[in-house]
N, CA and C atoms as a LAMMPS dump frame, in Angstrom:
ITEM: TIMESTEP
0
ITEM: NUMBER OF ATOMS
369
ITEM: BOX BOUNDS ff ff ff
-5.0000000000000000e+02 5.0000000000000000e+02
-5.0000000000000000e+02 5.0000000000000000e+02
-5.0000000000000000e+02 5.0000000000000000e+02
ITEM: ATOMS id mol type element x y z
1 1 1 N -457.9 147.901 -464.569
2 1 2 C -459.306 148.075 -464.855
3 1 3 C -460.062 148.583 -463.635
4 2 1 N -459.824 148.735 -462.448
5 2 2 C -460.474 148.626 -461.224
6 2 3 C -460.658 150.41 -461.411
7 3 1 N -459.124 150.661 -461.608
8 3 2 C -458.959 152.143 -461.143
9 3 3 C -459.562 153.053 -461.875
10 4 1 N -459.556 152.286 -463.28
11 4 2 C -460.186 152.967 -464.188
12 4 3 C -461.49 153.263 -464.48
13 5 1 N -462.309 151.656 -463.825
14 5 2 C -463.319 151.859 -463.479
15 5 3 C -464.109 153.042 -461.973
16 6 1 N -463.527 153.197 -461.231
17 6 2 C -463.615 153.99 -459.827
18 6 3 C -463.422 155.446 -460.947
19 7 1 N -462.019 155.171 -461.109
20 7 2 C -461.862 157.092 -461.921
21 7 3 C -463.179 157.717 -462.613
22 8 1 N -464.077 156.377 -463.553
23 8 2 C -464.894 156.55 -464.752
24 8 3 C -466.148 156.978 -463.433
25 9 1 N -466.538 156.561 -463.011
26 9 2 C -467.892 156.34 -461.448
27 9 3 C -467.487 157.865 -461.17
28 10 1 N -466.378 157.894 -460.706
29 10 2 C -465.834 159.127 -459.685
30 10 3 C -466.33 160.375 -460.564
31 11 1 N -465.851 160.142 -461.858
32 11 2 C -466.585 161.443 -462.898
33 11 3 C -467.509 161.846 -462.878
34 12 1 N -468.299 160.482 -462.928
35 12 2 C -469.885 160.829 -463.533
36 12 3 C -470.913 161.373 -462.312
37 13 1 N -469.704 160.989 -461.061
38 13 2 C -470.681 161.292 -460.022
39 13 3 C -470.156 163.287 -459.947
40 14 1 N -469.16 163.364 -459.683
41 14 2 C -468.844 164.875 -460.062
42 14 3 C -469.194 165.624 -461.344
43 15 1 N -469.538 165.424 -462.491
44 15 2 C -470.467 165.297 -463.162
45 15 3 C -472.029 166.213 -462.614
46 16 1 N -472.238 164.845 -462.358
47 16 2 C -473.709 165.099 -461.562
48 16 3 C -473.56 166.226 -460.647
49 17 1 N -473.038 166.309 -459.739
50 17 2 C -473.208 167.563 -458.313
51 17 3 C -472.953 168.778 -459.472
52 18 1 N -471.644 168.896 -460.171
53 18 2 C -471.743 170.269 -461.054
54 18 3 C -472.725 170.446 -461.803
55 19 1 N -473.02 169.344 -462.6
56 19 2 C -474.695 169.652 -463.285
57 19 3 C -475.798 170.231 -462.633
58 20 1 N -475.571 169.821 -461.221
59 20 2 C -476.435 170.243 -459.986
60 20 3 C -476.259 171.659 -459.852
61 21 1 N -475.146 172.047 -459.059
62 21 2 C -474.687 173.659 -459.439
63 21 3 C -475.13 174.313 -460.199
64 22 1 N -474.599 174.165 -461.493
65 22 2 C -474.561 174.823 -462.312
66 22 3 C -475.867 175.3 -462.991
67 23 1 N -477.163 173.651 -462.8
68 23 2 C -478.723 173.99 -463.298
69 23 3 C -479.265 174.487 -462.245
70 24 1 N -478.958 174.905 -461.015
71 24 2 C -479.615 175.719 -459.545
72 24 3 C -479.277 177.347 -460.066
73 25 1 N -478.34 177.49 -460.981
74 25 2 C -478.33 179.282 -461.336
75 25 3 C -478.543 179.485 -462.841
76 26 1 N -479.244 177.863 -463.918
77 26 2 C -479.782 178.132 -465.211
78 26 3 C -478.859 178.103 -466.012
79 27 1 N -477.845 177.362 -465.39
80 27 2 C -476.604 177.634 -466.114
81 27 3 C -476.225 176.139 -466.709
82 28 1 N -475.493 175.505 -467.235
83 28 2 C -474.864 174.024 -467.756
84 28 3 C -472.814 174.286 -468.002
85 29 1 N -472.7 172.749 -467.739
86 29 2 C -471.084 172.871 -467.746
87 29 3 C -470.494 174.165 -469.045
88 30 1 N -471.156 174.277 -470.421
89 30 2 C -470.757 174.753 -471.257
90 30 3 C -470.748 176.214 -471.504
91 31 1 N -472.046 176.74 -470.815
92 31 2 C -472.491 177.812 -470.351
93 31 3 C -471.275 178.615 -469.589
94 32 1 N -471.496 178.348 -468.375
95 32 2 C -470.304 178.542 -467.555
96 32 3 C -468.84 178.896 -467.851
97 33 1 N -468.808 177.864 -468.805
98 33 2 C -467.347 177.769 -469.595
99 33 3 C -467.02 178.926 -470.051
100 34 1 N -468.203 179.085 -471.222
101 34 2 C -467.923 180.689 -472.095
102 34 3 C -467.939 182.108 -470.995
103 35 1 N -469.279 181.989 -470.119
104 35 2 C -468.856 182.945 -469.104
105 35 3 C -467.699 183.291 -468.158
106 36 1 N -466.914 182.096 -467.731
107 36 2 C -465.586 182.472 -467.191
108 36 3 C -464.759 182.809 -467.774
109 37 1 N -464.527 181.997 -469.282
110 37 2 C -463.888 182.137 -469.878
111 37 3 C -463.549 184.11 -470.521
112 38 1 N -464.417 184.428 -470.554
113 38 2 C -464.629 186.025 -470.661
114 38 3 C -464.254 186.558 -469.331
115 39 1 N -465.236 186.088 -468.225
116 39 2 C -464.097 187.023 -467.163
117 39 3 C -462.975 186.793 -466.932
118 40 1 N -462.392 185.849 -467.09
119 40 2 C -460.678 185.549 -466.983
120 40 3 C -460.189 186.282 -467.675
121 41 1 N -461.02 186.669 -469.269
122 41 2 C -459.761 187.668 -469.935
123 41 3 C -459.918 189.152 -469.42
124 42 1 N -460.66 189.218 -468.455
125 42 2 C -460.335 190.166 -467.907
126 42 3 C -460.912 191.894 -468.716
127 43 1 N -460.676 193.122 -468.387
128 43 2 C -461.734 194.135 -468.975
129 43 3 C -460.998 194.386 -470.488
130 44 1 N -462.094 194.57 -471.304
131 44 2 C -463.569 194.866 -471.386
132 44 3 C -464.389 193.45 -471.372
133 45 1 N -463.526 192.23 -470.809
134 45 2 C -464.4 191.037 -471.126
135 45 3 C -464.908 190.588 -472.749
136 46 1 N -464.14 190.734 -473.445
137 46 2 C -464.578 190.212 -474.712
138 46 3 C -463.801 189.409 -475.323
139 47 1 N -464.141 188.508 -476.145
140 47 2 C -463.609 187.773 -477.419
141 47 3 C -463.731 187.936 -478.241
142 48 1 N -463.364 186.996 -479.459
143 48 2 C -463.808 186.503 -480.427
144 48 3 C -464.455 184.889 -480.37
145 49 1 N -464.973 184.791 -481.239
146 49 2 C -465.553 183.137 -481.017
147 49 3 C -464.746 182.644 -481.337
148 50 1 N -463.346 182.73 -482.5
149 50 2 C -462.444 181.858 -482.071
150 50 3 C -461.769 182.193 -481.189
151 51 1 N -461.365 183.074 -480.537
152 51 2 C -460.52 182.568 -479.218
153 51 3 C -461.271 181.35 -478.624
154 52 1 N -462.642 182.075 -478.198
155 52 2 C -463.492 181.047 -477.22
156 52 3 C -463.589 179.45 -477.604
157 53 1 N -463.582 179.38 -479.037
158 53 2 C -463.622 177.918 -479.605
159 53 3 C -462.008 177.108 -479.109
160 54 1 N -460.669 178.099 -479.222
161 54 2 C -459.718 177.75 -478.971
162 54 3 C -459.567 176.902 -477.152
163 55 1 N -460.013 178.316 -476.846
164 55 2 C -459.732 177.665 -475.076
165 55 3 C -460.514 177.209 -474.68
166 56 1 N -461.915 176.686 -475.291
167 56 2 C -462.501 175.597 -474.962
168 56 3 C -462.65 173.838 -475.663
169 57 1 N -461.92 174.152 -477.266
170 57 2 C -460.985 173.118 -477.266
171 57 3 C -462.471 172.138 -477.833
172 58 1 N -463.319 172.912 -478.399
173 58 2 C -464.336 172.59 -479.06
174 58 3 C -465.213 173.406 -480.81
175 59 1 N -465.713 173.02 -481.726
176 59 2 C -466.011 173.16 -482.487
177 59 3 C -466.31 174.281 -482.813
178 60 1 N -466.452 174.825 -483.939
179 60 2 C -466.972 176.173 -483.934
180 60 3 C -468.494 176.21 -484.5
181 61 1 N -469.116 175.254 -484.478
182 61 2 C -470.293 174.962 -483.829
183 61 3 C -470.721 174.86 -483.152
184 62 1 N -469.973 174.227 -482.085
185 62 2 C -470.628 174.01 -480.264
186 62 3 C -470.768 175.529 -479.771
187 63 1 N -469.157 176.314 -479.829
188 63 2 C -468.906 177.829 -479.708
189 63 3 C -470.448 178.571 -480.122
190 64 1 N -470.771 178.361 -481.534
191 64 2 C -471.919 179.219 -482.149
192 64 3 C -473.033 178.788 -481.078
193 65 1 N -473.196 177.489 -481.213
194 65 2 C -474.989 177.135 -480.29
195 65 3 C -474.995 177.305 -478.448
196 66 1 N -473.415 177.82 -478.195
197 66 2 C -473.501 178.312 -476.803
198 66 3 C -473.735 179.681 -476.946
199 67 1 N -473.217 180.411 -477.579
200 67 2 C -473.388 181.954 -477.786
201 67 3 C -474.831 182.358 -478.038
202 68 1 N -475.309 181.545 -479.103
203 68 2 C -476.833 181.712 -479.208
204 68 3 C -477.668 181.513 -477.86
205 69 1 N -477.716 180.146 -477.246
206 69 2 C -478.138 180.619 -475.987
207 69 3 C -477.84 181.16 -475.219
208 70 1 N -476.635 181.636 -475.245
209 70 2 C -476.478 182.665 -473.82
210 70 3 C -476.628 184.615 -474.366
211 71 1 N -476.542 184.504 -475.651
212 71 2 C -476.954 186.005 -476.093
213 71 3 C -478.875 185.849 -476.142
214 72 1 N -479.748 185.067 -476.334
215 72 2 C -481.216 185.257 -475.981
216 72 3 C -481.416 185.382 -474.666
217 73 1 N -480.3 184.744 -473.37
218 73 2 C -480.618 185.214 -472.095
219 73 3 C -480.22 186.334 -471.594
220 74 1 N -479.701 186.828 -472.521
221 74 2 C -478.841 188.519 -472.603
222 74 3 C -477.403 188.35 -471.485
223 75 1 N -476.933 187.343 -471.191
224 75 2 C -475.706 187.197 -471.044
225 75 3 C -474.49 187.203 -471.288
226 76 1 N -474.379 187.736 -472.761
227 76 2 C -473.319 187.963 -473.827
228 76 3 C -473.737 188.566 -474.535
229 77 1 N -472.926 189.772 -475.389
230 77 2 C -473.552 190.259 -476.173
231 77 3 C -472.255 190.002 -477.473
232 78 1 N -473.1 190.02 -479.226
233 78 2 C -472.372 189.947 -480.065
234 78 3 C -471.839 190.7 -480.791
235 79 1 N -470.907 191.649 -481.406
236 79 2 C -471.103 192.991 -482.498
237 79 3 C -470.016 193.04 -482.891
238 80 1 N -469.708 193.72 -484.278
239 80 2 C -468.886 193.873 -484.978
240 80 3 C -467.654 194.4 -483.957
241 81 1 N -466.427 193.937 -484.431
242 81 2 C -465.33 194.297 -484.046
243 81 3 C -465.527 195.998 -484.413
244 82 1 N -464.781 196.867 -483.702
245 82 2 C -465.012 198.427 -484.54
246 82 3 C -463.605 198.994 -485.101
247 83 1 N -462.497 198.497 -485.031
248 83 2 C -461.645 198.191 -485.745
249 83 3 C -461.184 197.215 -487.002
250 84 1 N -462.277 195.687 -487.406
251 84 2 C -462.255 195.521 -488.164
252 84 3 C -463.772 194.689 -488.327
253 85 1 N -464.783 194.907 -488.942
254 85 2 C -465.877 195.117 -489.385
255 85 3 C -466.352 193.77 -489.924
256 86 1 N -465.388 192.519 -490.467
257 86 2 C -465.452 191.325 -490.362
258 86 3 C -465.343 190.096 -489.427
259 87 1 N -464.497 190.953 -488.288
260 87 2 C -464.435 190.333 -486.994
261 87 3 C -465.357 190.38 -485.702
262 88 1 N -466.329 189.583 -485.36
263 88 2 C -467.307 189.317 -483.926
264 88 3 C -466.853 189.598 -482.728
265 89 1 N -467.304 190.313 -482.081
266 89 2 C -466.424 189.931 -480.59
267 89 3 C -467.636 189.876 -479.735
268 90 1 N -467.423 189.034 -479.071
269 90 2 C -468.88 188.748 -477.717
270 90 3 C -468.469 188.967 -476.365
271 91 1 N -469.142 190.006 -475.956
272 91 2 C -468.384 190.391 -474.665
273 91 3 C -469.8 190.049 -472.923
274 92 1 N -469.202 189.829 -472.012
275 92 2 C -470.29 189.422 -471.181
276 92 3 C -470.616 190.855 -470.896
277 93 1 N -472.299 190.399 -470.651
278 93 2 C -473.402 191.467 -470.055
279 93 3 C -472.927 191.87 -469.114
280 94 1 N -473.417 192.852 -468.262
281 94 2 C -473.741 192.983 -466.661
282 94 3 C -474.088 192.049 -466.368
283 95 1 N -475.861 191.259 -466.64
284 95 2 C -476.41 190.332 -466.306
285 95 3 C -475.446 188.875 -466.509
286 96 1 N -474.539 188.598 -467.259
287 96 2 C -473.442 187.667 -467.433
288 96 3 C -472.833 187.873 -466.127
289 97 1 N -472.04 188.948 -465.919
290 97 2 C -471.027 188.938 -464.895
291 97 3 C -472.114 188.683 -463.664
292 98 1 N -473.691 189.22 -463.125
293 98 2 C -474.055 189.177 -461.797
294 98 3 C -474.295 186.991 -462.134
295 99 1 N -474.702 186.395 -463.171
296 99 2 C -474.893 185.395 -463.243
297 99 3 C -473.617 184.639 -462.653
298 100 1 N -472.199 184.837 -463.322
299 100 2 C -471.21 184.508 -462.751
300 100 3 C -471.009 184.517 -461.686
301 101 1 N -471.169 185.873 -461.046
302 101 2 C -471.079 186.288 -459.919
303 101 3 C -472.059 185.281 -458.661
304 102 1 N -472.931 184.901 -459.015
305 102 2 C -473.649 184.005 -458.505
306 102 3 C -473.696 182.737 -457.877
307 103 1 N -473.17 181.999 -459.25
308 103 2 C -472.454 180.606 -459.547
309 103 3 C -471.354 180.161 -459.008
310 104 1 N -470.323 181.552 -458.956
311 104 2 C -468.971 180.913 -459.145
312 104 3 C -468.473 180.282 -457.686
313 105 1 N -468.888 180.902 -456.492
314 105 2 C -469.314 180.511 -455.388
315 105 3 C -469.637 179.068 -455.224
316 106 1 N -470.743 179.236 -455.481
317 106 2 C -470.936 177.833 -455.113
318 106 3 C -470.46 176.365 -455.864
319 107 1 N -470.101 176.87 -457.293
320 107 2 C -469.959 176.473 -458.104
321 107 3 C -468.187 175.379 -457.219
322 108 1 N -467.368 176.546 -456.347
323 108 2 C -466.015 176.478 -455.671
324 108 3 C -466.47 175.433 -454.188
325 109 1 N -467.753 175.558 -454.26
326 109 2 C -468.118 175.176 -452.583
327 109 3 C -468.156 173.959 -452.922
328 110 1 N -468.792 173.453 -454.183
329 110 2 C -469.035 171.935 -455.056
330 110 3 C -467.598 171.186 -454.9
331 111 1 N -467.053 171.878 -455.414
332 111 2 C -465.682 171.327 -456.059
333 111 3 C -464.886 171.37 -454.683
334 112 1 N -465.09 172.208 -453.848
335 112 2 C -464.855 171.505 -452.119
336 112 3 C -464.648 170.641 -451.977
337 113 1 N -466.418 170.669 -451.623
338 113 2 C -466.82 169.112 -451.09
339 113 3 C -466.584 167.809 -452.088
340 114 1 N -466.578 167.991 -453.111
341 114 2 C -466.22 166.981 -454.246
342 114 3 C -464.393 166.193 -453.522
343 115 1 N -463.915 167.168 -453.303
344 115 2 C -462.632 167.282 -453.058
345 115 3 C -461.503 166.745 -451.789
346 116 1 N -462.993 167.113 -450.307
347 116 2 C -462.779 166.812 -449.023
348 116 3 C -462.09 166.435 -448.717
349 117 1 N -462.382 164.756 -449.515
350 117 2 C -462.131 163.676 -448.812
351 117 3 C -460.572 163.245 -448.933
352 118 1 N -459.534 163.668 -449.937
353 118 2 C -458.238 163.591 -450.203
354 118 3 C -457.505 164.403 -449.167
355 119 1 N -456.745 163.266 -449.114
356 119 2 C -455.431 163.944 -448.681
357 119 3 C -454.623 164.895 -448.935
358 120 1 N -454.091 165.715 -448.548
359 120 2 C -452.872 166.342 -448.89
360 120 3 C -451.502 165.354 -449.578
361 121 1 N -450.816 166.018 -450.151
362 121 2 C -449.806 165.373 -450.953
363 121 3 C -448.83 165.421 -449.739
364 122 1 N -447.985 164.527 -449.205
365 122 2 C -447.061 164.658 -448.217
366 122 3 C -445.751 165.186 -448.989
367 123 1 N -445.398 165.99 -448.082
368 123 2 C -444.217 167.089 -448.258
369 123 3 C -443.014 166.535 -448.571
């Protein structure tokens, strides 16, 4: 119970500093998510919302009400597949990638210092 309790503390406090991060560039843990998640796949940067629902391992509701806010901040954009006309694909903005581009930095500097204080694994 001890450890589990420290592990549960240890979260919420890392938690907090990324919430910190992440609301200093307008951004939230979920936000973020969908935006990397697009630059990881690399060019033209697009999905589908189910991929995105897949590798984030959440609803295809949560998927929809992140896309909605991040396509009114013009950070994603949505449109017919042009090969098949029933299929969505949401691909990041410019303004997505300079947002990323922003974040991801510091976003690494967090998770640093979050990090510091451990040891190395002995060899």
């Amino acid at each position: 119970m001890a450890v589990l309790g420290r592990l549960k503390r240890l979260n919420r406090f890392a938690e907090a500093e990324t919430r910190r991060t992440f609301a200093a560039h307008g951004l939230d843990a979920a936000s973020f998510d969908v935006l990397a998640t697009l630059r990881r796949n690399g060019p033209p940067y697009r999905l589908t919302p189910a991929a995105l629902m897949r590798d984030a391992m959440v609803t295809s509701g949560a998927v929809t009400q992140r896309l909605d806010r991040l396509e009114r901040r013009g950070l994603v954009e949505r449109a017919p597949s042009p090969d098949d006309g029933r299929v969505v694909l949401v691909t990041l903005t410019d303004e997505g990638h300079a947002v990323l581009d922003a974040t991801l930095p510091d976003h690494l500097a967090t998770e640093a210092r979050l990090l510091a204080g451990l040891a190395p694994r002995p060899a």
